[in-house]
Backbone of each chain as nested JSON, in Angstrom:
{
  "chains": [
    {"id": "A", "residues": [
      {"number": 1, "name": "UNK", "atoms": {"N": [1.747, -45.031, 89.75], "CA": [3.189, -44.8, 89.779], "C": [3.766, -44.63, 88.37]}},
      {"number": 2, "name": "UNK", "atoms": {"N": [2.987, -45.47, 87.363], "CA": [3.191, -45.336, 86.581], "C": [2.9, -44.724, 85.086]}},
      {"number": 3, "name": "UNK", "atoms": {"N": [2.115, -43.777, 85.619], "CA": [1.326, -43.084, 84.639], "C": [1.838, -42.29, 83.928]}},
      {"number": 4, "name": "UNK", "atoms": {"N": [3.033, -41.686, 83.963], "CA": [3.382, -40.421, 83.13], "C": [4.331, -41.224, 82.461]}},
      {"number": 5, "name": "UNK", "atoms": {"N": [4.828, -42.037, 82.593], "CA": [5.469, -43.363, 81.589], "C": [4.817, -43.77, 80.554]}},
      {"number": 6, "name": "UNK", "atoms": {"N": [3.446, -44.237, 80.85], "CA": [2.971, -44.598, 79.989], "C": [2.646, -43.544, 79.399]}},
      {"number": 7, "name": "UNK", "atoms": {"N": [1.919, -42.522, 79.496], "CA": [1.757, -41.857, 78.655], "C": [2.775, -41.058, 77.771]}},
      {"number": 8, "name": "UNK", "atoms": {"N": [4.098, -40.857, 78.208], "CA": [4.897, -40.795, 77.196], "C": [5.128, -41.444, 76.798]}},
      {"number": 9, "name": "UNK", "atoms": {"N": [4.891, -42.921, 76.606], "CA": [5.401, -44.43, 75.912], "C": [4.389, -44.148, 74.547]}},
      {"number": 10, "name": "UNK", "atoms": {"N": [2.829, -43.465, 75.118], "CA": [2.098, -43.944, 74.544], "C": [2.178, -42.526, 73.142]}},
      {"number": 11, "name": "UNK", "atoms": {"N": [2.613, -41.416, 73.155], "CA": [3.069, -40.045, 72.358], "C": [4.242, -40.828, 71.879]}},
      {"number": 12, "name": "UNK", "atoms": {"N": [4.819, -41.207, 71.859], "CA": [6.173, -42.302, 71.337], "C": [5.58, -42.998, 70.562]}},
      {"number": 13, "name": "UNK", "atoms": {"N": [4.483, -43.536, 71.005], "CA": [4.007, -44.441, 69.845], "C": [3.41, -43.985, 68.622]}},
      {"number": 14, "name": "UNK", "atoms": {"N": [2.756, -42.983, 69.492], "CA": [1.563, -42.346, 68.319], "C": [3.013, -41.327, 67.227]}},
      {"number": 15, "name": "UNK", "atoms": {"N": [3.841, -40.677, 67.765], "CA": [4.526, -40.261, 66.729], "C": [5.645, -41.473, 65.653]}},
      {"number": 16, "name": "UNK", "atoms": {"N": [5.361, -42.34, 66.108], "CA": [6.401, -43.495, 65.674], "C": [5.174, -43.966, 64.754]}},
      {"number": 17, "name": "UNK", "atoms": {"N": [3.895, -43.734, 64.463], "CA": [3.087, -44.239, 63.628], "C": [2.628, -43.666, 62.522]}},
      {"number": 18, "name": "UNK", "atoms": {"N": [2.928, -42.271, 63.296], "CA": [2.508, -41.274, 62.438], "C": [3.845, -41.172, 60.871]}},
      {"number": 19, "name": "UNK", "atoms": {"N": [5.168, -41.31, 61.402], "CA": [6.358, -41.16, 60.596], "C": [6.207, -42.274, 59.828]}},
      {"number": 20, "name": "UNK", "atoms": {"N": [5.868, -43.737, 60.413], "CA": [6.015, -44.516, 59.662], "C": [4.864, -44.774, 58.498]}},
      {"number": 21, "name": "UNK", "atoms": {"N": [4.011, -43.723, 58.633], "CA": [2.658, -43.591, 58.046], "C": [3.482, -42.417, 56.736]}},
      {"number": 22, "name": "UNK", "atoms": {"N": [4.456, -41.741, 57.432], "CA": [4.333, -40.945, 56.02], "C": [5.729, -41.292, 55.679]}},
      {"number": 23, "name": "UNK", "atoms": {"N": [6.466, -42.391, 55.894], "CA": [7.599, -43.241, 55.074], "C": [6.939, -43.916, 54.24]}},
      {"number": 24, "name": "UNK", "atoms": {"N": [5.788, -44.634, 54.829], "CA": [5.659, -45.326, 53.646], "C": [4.352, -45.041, 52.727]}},
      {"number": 25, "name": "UNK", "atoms": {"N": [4.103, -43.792, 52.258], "CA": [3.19, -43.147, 51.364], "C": [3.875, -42.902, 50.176]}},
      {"number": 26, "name": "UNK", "atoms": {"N": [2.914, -43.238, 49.023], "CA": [3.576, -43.356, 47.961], "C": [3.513, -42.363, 47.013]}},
      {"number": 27, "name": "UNK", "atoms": {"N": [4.463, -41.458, 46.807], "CA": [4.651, -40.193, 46.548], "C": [3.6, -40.34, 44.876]}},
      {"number": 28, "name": "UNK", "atoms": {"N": [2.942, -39.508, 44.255], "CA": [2.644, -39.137, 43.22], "C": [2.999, -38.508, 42.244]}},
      {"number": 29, "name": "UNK", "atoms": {"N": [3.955, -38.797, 41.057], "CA": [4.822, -38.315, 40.684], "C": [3.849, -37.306, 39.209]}},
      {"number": 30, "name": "UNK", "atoms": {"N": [3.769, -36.395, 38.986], "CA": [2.99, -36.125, 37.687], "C": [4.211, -35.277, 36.757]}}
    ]},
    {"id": "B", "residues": [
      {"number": 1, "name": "UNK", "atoms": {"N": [12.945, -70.901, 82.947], "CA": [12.214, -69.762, 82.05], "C": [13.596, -69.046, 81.727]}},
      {"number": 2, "name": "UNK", "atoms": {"N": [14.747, -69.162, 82.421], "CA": [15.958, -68.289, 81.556], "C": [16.42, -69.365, 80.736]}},
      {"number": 3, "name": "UNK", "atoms": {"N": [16.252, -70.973, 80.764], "CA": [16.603, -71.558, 79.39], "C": [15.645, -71.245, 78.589]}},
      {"number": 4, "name": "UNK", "atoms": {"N": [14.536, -70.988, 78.215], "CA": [13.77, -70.299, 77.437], "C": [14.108, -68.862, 77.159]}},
      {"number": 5, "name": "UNK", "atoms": {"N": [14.643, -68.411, 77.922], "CA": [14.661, -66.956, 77.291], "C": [15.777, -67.134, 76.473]}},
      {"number": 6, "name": "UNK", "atoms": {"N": [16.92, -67.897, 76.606], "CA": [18.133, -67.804, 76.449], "C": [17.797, -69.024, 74.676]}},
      {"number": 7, "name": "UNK", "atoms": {"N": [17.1, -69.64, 74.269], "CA": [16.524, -70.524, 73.446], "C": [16.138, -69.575, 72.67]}},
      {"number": 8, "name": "UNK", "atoms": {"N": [15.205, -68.664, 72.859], "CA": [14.697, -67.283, 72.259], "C": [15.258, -66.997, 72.11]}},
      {"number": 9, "name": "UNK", "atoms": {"N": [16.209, -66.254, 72.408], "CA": [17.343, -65.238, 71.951], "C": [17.628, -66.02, 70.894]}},
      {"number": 10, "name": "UNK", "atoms": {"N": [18.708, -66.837, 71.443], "CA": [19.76, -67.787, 70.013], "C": [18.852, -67.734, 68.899]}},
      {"number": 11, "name": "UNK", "atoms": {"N": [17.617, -68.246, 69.143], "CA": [16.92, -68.158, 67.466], "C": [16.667, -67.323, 66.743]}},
      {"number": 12, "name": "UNK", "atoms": {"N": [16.56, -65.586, 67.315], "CA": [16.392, -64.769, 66.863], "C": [17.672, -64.157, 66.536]}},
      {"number": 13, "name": "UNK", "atoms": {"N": [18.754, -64.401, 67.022], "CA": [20.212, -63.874, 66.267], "C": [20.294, -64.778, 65.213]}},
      {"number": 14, "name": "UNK", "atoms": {"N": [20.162, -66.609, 65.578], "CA": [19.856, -66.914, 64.035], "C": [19.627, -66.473, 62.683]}},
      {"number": 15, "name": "UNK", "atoms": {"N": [17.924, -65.995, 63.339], "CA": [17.528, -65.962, 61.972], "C": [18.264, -63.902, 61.694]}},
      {"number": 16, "name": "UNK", "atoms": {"N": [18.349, -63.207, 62.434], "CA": [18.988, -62.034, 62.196], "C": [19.913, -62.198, 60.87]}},
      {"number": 17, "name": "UNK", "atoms": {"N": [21.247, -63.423, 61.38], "CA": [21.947, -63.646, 60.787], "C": [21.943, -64.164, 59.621]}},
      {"number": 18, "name": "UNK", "atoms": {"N": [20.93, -64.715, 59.102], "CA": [21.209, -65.904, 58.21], "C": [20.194, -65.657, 56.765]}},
      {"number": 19, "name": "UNK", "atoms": {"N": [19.154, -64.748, 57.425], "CA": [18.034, -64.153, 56.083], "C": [18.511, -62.899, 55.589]}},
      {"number": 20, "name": "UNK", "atoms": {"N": [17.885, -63.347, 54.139], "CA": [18.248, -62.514, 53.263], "C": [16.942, -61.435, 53.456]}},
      {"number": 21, "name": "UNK", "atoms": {"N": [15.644, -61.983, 53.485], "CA": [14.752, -60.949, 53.723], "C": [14.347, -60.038, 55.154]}},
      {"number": 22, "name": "UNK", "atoms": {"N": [14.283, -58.834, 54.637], "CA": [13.852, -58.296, 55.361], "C": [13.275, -57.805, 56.542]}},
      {"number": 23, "name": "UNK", "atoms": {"N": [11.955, -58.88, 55.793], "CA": [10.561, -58.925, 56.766], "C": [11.34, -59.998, 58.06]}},
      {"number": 24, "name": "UNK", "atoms": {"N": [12.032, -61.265, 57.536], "CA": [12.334, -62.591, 58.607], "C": [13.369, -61.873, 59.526]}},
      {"number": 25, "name": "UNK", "atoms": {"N": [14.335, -60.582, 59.161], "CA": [15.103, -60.137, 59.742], "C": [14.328, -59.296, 61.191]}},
      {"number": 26, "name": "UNK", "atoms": {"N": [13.509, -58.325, 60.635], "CA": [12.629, -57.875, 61.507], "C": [12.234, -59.208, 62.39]}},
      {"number": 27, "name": "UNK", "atoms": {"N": [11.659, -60.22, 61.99], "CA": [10.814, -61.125, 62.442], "C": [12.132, -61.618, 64.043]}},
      {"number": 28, "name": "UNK", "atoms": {"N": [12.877, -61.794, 63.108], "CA": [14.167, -61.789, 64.621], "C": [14.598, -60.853, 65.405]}},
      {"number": 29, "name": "UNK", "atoms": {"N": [14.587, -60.064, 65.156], "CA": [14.617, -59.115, 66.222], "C": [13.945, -58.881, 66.995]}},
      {"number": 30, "name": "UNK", "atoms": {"N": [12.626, -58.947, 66.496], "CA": [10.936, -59.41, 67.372], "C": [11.263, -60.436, 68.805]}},
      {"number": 31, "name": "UNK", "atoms": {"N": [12.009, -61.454, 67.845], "CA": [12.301, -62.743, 68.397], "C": [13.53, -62.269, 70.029]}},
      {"number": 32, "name": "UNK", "atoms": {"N": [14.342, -61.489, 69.413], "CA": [15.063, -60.795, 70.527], "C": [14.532, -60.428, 72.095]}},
      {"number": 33, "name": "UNK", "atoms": {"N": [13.78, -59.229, 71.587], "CA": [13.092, -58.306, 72.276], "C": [12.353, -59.537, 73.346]}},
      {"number": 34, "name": "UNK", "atoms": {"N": [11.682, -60.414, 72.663], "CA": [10.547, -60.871, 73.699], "C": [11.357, -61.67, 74.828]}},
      {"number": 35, "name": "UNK", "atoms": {"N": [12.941, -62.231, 74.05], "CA": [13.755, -63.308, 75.047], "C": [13.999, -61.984, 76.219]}},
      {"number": 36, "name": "UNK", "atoms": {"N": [13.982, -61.063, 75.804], "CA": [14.431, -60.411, 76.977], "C": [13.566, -59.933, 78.041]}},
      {"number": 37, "name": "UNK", "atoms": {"N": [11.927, -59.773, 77.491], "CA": [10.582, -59.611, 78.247], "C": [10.614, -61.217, 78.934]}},
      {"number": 38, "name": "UNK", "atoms": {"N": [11.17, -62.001, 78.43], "CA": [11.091, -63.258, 79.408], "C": [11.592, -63.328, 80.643]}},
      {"number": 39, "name": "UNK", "atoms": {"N": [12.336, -62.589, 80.311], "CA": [13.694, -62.625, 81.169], "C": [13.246, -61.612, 82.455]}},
      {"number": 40, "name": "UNK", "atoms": {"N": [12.725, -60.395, 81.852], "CA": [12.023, -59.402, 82.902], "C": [11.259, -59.725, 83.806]}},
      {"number": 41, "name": "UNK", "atoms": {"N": [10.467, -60.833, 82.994], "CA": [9.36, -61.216, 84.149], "C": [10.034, -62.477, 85.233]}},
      {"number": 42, "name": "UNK", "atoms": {"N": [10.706, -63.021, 84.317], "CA": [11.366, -64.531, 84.945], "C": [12.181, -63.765, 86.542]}},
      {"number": 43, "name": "UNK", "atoms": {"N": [12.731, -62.841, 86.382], "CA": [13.171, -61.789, 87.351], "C": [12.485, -61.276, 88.446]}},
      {"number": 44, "name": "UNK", "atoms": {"N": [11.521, -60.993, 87.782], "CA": [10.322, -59.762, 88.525], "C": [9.878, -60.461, 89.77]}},
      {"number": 45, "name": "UNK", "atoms": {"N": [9.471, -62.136, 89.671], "CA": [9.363, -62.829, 90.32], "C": [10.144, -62.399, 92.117]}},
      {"number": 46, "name": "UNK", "atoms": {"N": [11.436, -62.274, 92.097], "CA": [11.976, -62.234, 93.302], "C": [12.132, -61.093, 93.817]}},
      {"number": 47, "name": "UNK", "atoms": {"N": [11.551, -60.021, 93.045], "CA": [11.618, -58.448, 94.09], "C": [10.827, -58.794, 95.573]}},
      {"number": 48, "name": "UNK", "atoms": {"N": [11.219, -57.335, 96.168], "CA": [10.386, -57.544, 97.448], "C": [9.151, -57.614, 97.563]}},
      {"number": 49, "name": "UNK", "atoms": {"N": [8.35, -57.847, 98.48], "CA": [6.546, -57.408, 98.376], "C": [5.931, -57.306, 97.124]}},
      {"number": 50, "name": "UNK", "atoms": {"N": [6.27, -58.24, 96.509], "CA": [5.505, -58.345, 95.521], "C": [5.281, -57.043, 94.908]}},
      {"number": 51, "name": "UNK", "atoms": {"N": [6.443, -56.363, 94.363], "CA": [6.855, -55.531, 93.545], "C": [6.612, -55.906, 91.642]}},
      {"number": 52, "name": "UNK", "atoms": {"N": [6.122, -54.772, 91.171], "CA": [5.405, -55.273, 89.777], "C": [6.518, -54.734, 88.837]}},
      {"number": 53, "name": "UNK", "atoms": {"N": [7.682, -54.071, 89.526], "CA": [8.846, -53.378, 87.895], "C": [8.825, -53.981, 87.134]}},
      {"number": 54, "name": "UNK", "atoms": {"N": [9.612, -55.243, 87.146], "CA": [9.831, -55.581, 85.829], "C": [8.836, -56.21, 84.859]}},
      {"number": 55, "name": "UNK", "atoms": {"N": [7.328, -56.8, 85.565], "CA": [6.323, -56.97, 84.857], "C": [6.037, -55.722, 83.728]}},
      {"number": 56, "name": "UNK", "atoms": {"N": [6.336, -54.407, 84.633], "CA": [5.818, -52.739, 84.087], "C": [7.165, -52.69, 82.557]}},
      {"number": 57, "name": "UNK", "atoms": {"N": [8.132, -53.171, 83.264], "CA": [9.016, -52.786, 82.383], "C": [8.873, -53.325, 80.912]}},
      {"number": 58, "name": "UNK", "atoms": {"N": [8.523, -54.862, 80.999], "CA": [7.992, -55.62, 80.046], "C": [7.37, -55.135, 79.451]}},
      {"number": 59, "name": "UNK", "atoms": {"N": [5.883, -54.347, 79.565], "CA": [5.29, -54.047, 79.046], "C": [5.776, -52.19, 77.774]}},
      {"number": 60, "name": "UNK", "atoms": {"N": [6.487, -52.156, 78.694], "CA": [7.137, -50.971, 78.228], "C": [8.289, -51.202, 76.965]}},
      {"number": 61, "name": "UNK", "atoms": {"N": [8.526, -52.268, 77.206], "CA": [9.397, -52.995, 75.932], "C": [8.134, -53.442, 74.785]}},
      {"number": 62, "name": "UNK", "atoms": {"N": [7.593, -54.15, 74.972], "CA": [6.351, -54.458, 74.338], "C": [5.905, -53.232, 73.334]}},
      {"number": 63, "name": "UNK", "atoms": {"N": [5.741, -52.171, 73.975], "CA": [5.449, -51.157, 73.348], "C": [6.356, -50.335, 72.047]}},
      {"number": 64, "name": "UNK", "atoms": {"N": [7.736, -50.301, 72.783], "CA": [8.607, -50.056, 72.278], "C": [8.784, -51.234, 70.899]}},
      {"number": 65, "name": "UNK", "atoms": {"N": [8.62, -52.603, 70.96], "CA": [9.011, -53.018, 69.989], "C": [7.753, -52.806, 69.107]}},
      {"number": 66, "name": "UNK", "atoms": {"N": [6.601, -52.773, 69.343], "CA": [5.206, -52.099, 68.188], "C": [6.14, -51.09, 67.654]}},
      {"number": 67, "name": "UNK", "atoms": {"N": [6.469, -49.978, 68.132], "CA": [6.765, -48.454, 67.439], "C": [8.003, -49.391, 66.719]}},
      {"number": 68, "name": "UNK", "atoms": {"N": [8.811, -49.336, 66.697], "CA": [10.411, -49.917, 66.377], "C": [9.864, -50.63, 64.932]}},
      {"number": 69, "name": "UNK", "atoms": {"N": [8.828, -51.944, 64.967], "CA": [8.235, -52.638, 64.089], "C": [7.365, -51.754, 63.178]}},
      {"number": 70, "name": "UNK", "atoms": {"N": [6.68, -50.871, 63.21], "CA": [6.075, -49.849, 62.475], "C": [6.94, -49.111, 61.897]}},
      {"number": 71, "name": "UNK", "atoms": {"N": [8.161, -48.84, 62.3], "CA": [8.66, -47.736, 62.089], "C": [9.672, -48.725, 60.23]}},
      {"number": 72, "name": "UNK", "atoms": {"N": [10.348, -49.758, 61.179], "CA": [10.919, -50.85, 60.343], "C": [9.842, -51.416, 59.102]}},
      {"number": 73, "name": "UNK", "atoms": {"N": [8.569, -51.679, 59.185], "CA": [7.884, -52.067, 58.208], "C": [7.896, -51.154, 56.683]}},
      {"number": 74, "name": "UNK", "atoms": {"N": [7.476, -49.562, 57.751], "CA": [7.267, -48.897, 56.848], "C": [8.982, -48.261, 55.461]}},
      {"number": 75, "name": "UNK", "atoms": {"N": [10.119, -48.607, 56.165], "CA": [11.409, -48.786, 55.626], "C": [11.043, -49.832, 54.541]}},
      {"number": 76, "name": "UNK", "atoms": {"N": [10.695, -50.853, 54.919], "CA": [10.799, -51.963, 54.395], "C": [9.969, -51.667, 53.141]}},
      {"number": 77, "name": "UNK", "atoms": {"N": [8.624, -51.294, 53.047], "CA": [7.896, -50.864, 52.123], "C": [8.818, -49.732, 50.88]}},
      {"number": 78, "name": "UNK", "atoms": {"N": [9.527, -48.492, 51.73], "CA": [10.24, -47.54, 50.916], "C": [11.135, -48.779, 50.136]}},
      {"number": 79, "name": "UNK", "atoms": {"N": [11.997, -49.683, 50.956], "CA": [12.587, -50.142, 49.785], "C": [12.187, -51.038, 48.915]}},
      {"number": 80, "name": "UNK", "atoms": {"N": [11.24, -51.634, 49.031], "CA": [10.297, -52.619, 48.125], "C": [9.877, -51.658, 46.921]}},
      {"number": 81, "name": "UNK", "atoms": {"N": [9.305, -50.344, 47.614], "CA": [9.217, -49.187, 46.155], "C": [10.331, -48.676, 45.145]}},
      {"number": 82, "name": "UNK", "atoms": {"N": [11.099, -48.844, 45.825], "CA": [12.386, -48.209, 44.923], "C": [13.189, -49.525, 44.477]}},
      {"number": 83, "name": "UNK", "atoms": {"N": [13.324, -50.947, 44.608], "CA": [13.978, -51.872, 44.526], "C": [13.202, -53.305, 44.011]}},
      {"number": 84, "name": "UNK", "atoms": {"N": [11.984, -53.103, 44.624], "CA": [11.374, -53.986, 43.743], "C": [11.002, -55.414, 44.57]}},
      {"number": 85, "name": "UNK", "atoms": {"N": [11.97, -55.67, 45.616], "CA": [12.031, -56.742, 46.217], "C": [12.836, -56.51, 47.879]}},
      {"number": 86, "name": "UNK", "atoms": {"N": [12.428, -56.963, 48.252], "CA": [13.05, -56.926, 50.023], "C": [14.379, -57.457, 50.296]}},
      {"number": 87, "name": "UNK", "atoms": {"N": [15.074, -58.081, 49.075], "CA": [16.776, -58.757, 49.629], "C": [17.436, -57.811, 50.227]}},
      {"number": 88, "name": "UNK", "atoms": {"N": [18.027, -57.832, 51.692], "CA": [18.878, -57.106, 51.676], "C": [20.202, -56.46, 51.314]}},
      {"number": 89, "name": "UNK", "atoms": {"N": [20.752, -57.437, 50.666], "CA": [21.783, -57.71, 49.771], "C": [21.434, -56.82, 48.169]}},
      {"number": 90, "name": "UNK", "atoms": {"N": [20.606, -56.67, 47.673], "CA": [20.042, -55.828, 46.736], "C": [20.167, -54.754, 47.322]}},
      {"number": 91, "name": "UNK", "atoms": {"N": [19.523, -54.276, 48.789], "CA": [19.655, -52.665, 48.915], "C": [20.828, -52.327, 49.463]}},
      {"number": 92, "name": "UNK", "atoms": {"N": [21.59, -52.124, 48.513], "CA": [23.301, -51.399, 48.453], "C": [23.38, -50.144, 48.205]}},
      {"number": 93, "name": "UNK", "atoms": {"N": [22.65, -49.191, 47.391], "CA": [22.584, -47.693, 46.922], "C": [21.797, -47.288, 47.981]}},
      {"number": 94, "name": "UNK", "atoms": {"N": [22.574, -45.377, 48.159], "CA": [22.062, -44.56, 48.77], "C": [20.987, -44.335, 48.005]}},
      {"number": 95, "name": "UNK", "atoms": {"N": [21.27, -43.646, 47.103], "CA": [20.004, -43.122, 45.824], "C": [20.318, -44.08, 44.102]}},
      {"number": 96, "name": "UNK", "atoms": {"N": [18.988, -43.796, 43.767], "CA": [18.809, -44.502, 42.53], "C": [18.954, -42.846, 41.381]}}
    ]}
  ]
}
Protein backbone atom coordinates (compact mmCIF):
# COMPACT_ATOMS: atom_id res chain seq x y z
CA UNK A 1 0.00 0.00 0.00
CA UNK A 2 2.70 1.65 0.70
CA UNK A 3 5.25 1.54 -1.71
CA UNK A 4 5.28 4.49 -3.93
CA UNK A 5 5.56 6.56 -0.61
CA UNK A 6 8.31 5.18 0.30
CA UNK A 7 9.97 5.35 -2.53
CA UNK A 8 9.44 8.90 -2.99
CA UNK A 9 10.39 9.42 0.74
CA UNK A 10 13.32 7.52 -0.19
CA UNK A 11 14.46 10.15 -3.76
CA UNK A 12 13.72 12.89 -0.99
CA UNK A 13 16.23 11.57 0.86
CA UNK A 14 18.76 10.73 -1.51
CA UNK A 15 18.39 14.37 -3.01
CA UNK A 16 18.38 15.96 0.53
CA UNK A 17 21.93 14.23 0.85
CA UNK A 18 23.12 14.88 -2.10
CA UNK A 19 22.56 19.07 -1.50
CA UNK A 20 23.67 18.75 1.80
CA UNK A 21 26.82 17.01 0.45
CA UNK A 22 27.49 19.92 -1.79
CA UNK A 23 26.60 22.75 1.05
CA UNK A 24 28.94 21.59 2.87
CA UNK A 25 32.10 21.16 0.46
CA UNK A 26 34.75 23.29 0.91
CA UNK A 27 35.22 25.46 -1.96
CA UNK A 28 39.05 25.79 -3.14
CA UNK A 29 39.96 29.09 -3.47
CA UNK A 30 43.37 29.57 -5.76
CA UNK B 1 2.60 7.57 26.46
CA UNK B 2 0.91 11.16 25.63
CA UNK B 3 2.51 12.34 29.07
CA UNK B 4 5.64 11.27 27.49
CA UNK B 5 5.13 12.63 24.34
CA UNK B 6 3.98 15.81 25.78
CA UNK B 7 7.49 15.67 28.37
CA UNK B 8 9.34 15.34 24.94
CA UNK B 9 8.07 18.02 23.37
CA UNK B 10 8.49 20.65 26.37
CA UNK B 11 12.18 19.63 26.42
CA UNK B 12 12.83 20.08 23.03
CA UNK B 13 11.21 23.69 22.79
CA UNK B 14 13.40 24.12 25.85
CA UNK B 15 16.36 23.48 24.65
CA UNK B 16 15.21 25.20 21.00
CA UNK B 17 14.85 28.14 23.14
CA UNK B 18 17.50 28.57 25.38
CA UNK B 19 20.94 27.39 23.27
CA UNK B 20 23.12 29.37 21.84
CA UNK B 21 24.57 26.49 19.72
CA UNK B 22 23.58 25.30 16.87
CA UNK B 23 24.22 21.72 16.89
CA UNK B 24 21.87 21.58 20.68
CA UNK B 25 19.31 23.64 18.64
CA UNK B 26 19.08 21.01 15.92
CA UNK B 27 19.42 18.48 18.79
CA UNK B 28 15.80 19.95 19.86
CA UNK B 29 14.10 19.89 17.21
CA UNK B 30 15.16 16.18 16.85
CA UNK B 31 13.69 16.21 20.30
CA UNK B 32 10.32 17.64 18.70
CA UNK B 33 9.83 15.47 15.84
CA UNK B 34 10.13 12.18 17.89
CA UNK B 35 7.36 13.70 20.72
CA UNK B 36 5.25 13.67 17.87
CA UNK B 37 6.25 9.95 16.40
CA UNK B 38 5.15 9.14 20.01
CA UNK B 39 2.23 10.43 19.71
CA UNK B 40 1.56 8.63 16.17
CA UNK B 41 2.04 5.47 17.47
CA UNK B 42 0.42 6.15 21.01
CA UNK B 43 -2.69 6.77 18.47
CA UNK B 44 -2.21 4.12 15.95
CA UNK B 45 -3.06 1.85 18.73
CA UNK B 46 -7.01 2.48 18.39
CA UNK B 47 -7.63 2.37 14.56
CA UNK B 48 -9.81 -0.32 13.29
CA UNK B 49 -8.50 -3.96 12.50
CA UNK B 50 -5.50 -3.42 13.41
CA UNK B 51 -4.70 -0.78 10.96
CA UNK B 52 -0.77 0.12 10.68
CA UNK B 53 -1.15 4.28 9.46
CA UNK B 54 0.14 5.86 11.90
CA UNK B 55 2.92 3.28 12.76
CA UNK B 56 3.67 3.97 8.55
CA UNK B 57 3.35 7.52 9.20
CA UNK B 58 5.99 7.48 11.96
CA UNK B 59 8.23 6.06 10.03
CA UNK B 60 7.78 8.53 7.34
CA UNK B 61 8.56 11.31 9.82
CA UNK B 62 11.61 9.43 10.86
CA UNK B 63 12.80 9.76 7.52
CA UNK B 64 11.93 13.12 6.99
CA UNK B 65 13.75 14.22 10.10
CA UNK B 66 17.29 12.21 8.69
CA UNK B 67 16.92 14.50 5.38
CA UNK B 68 15.88 17.84 7.46
CA UNK B 69 19.09 16.85 9.92
CA UNK B 70 21.51 16.40 6.92
CA UNK B 71 20.33 19.08 5.27
CA UNK B 72 20.69 21.38 8.79
CA UNK B 73 24.19 19.85 9.62
CA UNK B 74 25.53 20.60 6.47
CA UNK B 75 24.29 24.69 7.09
CA UNK B 76 25.79 24.34 10.19
CA UNK B 77 29.23 23.36 8.77
CA UNK B 78 28.82 26.49 5.93
CA UNK B 79 28.60 28.61 8.93
CA UNK B 80 31.34 27.23 11.10
CA UNK B 81 33.44 27.97 7.65
CA UNK B 82 32.70 31.41 7.26
CA UNK B 83 32.32 32.34 11.14
CA UNK B 84 34.48 30.27 12.86
CA UNK B 85 32.17 29.02 15.54
CA UNK B 86 28.43 27.76 15.68
CA UNK B 87 26.81 30.74 18.10
CA UNK B 88 23.88 31.63 16.69
CA UNK B 89 23.92 34.96 17.86
CA UNK B 90 27.33 35.48 15.89
CA UNK B 91 25.58 34.49 12.59
CA UNK B 92 23.93 37.95 11.95
CA UNK B 93 25.45 38.80 8.26
CA UNK B 94 24.05 37.87 4.99
CA UNK B 95 27.58 38.02 3.41
CA UNK B 96 31.05 38.60 4.76
Amino acid sequence: DYLFAFEAVSVLLLAALVGAAFLARKEVRE
Amino acid sequence: MLLLSALVFCCGVYTILTRKNAVSILMGVELVLNAANINFVAFAQYTRNGGIHGNVFTIFVILLAAAEAAVALAIIIGIYQNFGKVDVDQADLMKE
